[in-house]
Steps between C-alpha positions, in 0.01 A plus 500: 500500500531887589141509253309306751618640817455878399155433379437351843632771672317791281163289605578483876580928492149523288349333825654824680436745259206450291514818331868495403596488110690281320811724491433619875527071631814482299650804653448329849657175415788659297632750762446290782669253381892362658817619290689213438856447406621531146499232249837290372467746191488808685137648360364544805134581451485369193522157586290510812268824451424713834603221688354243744104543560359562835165444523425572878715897433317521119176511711563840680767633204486862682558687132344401151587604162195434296439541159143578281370417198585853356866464617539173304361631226733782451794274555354300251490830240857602609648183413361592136154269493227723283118489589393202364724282673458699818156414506526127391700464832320772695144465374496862544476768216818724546675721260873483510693824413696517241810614734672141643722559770650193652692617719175539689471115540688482834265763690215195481391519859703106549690395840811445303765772366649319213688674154722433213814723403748495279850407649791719509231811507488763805084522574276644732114321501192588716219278643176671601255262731179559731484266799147486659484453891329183596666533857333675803365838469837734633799327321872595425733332247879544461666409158788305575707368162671255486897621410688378222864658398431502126196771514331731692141549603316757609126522608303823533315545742658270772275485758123482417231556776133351461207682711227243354461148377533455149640841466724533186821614509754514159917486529754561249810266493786567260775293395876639409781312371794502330671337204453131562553192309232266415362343807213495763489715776322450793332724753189518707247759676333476795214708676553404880300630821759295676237250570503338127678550167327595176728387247538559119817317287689772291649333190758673257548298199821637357504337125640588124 
């Protein structure tokens, strides 16, 4: 049933916000939506995504991470798709390098943090996002993370400070952990102005 009701939702925030892309009305509704509690198998996000939607917060979501064509595309290329496939799903002529670098997967501009790593392994992996204002004019946000024992998180800068609507501003948040067995860890970030959250899951897969 969560098919239905999202689609509803991402209709009523197009009443809002016309203009808004694809990526930009599924921004709202994931990091506005309600953390819930973890599941009887302990995946946590996995089993219930960002969490419970809010439709009356997803309409004023404060922060957006959107993505473009362009940004698709080159995760597309990274993840080792040549030209002619790019452009069956694109319909846009691109030429892929010849240099792959997946590692550059996770910096795709998307409300969630999420990465594998091998278990037992000490490793240290960085997230770069933008987040667009869509709040008033003059707006502060605070990144607030959600602690958990088994890694450590870091985001650079902390604080950011918006003069103008839709005024882009780009963050930095890096993940550190030791050796771990295979599991999944948990964490979260939020951008606050102490008014409302801005949340993004963090997922560590730790596998073989």
């Amino acid at each position: 049933m969560s098919c239905p009701h999202v689609a509803g939702i991402a209709a009523y925030l197009k009443t809002f916000h016309f203009d808004w892309s694809p990526s930009a009305l599924k921004s709202a509704i994931m990091t506005s939506a309600n953390p819930m509690k973890g599941s009887k198998d302990e995946v946590g996000e996995y089993a219930y995504g960002s969490g419970h939607v809010n439709p009356i917060s997803a309409v004023h979501p404060r922060l957006m991470y959107d993505i473009s064509l362009d940004d698709y595309i080159q995760m597309l290329c990274n993840l080792g798709y040549d030209s002619t496939k790019v452009k069956l799903i694109s319909g846009k002529n691109n030429s892929c390098s010849n240099t792959i670098d997946r590692s550059l997967v996770r910096d795709l501009n998307y409300p969630a943090l999420s990465i594998d790593v091998k278990s037992n392994t000490s490793f240290t992996i960085k997230f770069e996002r933008t987040v667009t204002n869509v709040d008033i004019g003059k707006s502060i946000y605070k990144a607030l993370i959600l602690p958990n024992p088994k890694i450590k998180i870091t985001v650079v800068p902390e604080t950011l400070t918006f003069k103008s609507l839709y005024e882009k501003k780009s963050f930095v948040l890096t993940v550190t952990g030791n050796e771990l067995p295979t599991q999944i860890v948990i964490s979260s970030l939020m951008w606050s102005n102490f008014i409302q959250n801005v949340r993004s899951p963090i997922i560590v897969n730790f596998s073989d």
